[in-house]
C-alpha positions as CSV (number, residue, x, y, z in Angstrom):
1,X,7.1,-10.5,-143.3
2,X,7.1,-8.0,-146.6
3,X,3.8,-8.5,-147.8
4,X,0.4,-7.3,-146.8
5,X,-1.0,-10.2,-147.3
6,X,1.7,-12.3,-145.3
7,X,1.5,-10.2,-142.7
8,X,-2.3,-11.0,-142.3
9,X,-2.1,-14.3,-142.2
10,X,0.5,-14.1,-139.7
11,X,-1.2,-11.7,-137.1
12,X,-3.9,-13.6,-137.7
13,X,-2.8,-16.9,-136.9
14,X,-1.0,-14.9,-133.5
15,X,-4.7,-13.8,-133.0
16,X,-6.3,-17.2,-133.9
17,X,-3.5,-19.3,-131.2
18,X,-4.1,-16.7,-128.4
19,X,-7.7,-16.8,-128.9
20,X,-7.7,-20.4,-128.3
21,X,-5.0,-20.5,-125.5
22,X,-8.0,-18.2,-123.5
23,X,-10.7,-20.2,-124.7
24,X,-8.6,-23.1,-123.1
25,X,-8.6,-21.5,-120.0
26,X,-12.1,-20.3,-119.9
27,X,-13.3,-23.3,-120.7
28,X,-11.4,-24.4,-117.6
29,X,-12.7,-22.3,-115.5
30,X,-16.6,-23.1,-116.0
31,X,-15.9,-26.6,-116.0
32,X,-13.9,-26.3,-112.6
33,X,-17.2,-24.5,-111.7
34,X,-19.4,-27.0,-112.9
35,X,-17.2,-29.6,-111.4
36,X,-17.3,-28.4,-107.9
37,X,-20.9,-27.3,-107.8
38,X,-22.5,-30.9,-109.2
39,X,-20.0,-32.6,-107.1
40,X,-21.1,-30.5,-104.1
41,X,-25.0,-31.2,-104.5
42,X,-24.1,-35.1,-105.0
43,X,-25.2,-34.9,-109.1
44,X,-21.7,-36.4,-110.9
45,X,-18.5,-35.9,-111.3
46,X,-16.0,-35.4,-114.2
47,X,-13.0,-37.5,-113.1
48,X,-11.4,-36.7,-116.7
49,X,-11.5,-33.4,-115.7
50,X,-7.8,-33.0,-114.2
51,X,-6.7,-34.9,-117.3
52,X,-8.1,-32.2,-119.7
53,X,-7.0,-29.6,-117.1
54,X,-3.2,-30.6,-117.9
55,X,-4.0,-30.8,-121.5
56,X,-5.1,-27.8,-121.7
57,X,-2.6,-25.7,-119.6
58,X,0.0,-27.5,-121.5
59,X,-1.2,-26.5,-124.8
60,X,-2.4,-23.2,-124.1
61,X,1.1,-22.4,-122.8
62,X,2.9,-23.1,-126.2
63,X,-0.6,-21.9,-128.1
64,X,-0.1,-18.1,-126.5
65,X,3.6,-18.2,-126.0
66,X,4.0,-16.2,-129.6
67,X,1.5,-14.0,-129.2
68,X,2.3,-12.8,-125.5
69,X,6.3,-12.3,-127.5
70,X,4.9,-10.4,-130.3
71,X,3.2,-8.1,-127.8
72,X,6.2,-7.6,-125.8
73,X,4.1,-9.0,-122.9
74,X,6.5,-12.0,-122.6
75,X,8.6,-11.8,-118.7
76,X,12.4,-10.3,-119.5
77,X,15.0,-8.7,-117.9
78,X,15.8,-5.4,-118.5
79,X,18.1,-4.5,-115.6
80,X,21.1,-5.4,-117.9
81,X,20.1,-3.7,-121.2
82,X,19.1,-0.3,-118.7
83,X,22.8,-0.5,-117.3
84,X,24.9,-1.0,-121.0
85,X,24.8,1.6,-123.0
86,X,22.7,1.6,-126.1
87,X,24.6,0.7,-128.4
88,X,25.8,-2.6,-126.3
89,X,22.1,-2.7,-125.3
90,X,21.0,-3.1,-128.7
91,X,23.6,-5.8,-129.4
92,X,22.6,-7.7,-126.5
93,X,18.5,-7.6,-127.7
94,X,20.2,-9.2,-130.9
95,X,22.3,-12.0,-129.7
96,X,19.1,-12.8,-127.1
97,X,16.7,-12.6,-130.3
98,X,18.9,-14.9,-132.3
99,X,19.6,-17.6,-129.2
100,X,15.3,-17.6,-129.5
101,X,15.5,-17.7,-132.9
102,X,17.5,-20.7,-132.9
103,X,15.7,-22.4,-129.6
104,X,12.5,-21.4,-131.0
105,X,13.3,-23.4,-134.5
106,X,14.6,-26.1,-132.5
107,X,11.6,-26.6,-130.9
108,X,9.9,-26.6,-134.2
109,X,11.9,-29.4,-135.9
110,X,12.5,-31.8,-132.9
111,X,8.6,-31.1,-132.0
112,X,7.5,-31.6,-135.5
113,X,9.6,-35.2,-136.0
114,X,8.2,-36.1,-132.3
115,X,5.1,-35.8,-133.4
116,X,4.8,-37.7,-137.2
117,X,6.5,-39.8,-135.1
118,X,4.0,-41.1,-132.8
119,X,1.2,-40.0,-135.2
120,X,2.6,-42.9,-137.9
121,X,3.4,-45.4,-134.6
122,X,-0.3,-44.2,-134.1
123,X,0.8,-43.7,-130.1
124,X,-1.6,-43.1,-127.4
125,X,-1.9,-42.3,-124.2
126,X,-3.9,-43.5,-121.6
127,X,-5.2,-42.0,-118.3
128,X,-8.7,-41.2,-117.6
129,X,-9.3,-40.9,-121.7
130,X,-7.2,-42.6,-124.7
131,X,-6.3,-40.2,-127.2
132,X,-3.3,-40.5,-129.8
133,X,-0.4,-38.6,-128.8
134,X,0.2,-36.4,-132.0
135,X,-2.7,-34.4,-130.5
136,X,-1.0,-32.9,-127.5
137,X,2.4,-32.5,-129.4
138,X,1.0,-31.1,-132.2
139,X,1.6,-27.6,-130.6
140,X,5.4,-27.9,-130.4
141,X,5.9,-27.4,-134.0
142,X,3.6,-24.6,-134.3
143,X,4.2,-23.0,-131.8
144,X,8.0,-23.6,-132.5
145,X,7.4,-22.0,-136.0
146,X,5.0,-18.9,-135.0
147,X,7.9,-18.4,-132.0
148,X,10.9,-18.7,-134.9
149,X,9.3,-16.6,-137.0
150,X,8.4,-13.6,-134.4
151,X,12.2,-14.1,-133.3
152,X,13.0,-13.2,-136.8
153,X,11.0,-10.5,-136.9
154,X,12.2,-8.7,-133.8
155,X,15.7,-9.3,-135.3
156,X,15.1,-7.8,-138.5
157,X,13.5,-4.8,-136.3
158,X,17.1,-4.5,-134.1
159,X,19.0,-4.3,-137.3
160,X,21.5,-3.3,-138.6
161,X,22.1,-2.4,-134.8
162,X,20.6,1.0,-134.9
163,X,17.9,3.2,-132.7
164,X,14.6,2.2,-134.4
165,X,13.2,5.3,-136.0
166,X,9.9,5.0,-134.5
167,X,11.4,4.9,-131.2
168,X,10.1,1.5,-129.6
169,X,12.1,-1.4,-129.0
170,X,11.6,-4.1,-130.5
């Protein structure tokens, strides 16, 4: 991303998706609350709550998944990449960065047919709720394309297989 302005719109959607994977979650968590308490006193219950619960854990997961990866909060393994030497270290941040690239676009294009798939079949599913099925998968292509992107990124940050000058990894 070269330009200011595409750089913007990027962060900002990073920002946008992992503000909305913790809404997802805190949203959870009150209505767990809620749940428990009115059930407790004998008021109601929500018995679509579990429903929304997988929902949302589902689609918060791909929702922060770039974001935690542009942060470099994502889980890795360093123990090889401390033992190579840099050089080999380097080239082995690159090949894992293109395998996500690829995996990460992947993702994107089988998740994006998936889903004009069963949004023209007009799928749905039904549990507790009926809902079309385009709105769960509808994260799988952009999360897909946020993650393919940020792959990118980090790649164009390890070439041309040099120490960074600002001395962070990418």
């Amino acid at each position: 991303m070269t330009g200011s302005v595409a750089s913007r719109i990027y962060h900002g959607t990073l920002r946008l998706t992992a503000f909305l994977a913790g809404a997802s979650f805190a949203g959870l968590a009150v209505m767990i609350s809620l749940d428990v308490v009115l059930r407790n006193i004998g008021i109601v219950n929500f018995p679509w709550l579990l429903e929304i619960s997988e929902y949302a854990l589902y689609g918060a997961t791909f929702l922060a998944a770039p974001w935690v990866l542009s942060q470099g909060a994502h889980v890795r393994v360093d123990l090889l990449r401390m033992t190579l030497p840099k050089p080999a270290a380097r080239l082995a941040e690159f090949a894992a960065d293109g395998v996500g690239a690829l995996l990460a676009a992947t993702l994107m294009w089988f998740g994006g047919r998936v889903t004009w798939d069963t949004f023209q079949r007009g799928d749905l599913l039904y549990k507790e709720l009926v809902i079309p099925e385009w709105t769960l998968l509808i994260v799988l292509p952009i999360s897909g394309a946020l993650l393919t992107v940020e792959f990118l990124r980090r790649l164009s940050m390890v070439l041309p297989l040099q120490p960074s000058t600002n001395g962070e990894d990418p």
